[in-house]
C-alpha positions as CSV (number, residue, x, y, z in Angstrom):
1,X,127.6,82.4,103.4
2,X,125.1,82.9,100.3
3,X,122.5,81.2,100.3
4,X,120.2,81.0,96.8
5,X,121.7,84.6,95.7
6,X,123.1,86.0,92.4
7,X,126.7,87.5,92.6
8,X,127.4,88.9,89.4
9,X,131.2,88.8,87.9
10,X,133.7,91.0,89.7
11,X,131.3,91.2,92.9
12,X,133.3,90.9,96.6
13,X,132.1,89.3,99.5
14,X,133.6,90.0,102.9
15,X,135.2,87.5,105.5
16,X,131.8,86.3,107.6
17,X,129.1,88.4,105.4
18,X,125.8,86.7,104.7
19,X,123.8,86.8,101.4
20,X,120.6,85.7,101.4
21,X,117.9,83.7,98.9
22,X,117.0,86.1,95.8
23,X,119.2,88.5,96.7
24,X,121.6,90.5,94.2
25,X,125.1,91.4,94.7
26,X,125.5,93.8,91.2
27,X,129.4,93.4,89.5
28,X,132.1,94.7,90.9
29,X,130.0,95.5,94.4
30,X,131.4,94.5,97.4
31,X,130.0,93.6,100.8
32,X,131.6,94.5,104.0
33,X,133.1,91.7,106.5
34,X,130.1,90.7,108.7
35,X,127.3,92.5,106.5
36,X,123.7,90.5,105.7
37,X,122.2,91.1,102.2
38,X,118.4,90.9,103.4
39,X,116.6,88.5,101.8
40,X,115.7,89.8,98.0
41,X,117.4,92.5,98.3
42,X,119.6,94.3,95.6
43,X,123.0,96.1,95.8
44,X,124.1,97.6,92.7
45,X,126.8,97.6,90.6
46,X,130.3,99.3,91.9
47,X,129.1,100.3,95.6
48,X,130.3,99.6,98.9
49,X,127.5,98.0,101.1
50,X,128.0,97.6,104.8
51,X,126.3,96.9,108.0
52,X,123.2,94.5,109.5
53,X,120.8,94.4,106.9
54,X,123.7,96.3,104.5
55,X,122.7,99.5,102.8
56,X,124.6,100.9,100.2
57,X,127.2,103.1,101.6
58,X,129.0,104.8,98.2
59,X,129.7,104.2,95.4
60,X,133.2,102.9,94.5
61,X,135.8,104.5,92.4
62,X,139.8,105.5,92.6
63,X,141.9,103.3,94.6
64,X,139.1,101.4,96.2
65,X,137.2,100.1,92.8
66,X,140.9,99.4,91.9
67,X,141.6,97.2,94.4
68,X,138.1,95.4,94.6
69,X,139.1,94.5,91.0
70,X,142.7,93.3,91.3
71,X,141.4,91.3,94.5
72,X,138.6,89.6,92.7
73,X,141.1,88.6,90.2
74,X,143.3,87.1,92.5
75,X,141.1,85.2,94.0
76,X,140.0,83.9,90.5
77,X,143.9,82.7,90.2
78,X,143.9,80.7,93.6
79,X,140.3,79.4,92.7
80,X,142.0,78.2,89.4
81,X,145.3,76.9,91.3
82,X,143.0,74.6,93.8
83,X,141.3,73.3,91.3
84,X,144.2,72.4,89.3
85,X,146.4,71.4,92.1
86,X,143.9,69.7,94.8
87,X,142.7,65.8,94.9
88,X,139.7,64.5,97.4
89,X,140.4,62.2,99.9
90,X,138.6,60.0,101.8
91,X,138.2,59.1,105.0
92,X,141.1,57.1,105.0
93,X,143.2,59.2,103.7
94,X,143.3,58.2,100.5
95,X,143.0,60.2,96.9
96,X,139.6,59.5,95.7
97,X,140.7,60.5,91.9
């Protein structure tokens, strides 16, 4: 859930994890599943934060900045393919474009 938050380009947010008003999620961060970014708090850039509030774990790099990168990407290219491929509906049922 974010809530009033900044999460910069590249950034990750787990399954279930919480961001809070005027808090920061720096690029190419990522939260853990189930962590809570404490009210104005900041995480920066390239780390792994984790936990209830999160605190910043390590930094990422290797395999596990990789990954953080190709997944943000590929969930750019679904957000893309919704958009392009998804109508609303109404209650009835019916496309509301």
């Amino acid at each position: 859930m974010l809530e009033g938050c900044v999460v910069h380009d590249g950034a990750l947010i787990g399954m279930g994890a919480i961001v809070l008003q005027r808090a920061e999620v720096g690029e190419r961060a990522l939260v853990a599943a189930g962590g809570v970014v404490a009210e104005g708090q900041r995480i920066a850039p390239r780390m792994l934060a984790a936990g209830v509030p999160v605190t910043e774990k390590k930094p990422l790099s290797g395999g596990s900045e990789r990954w953080t990168e190709s997944a943000s990407e590929k969930y750019q290219q679904l957000r893309e393919r919704y958009l392009r491929t998804s109508t609303a509906r109404s209650k009835d049922g019916s496309s509301t474009v």
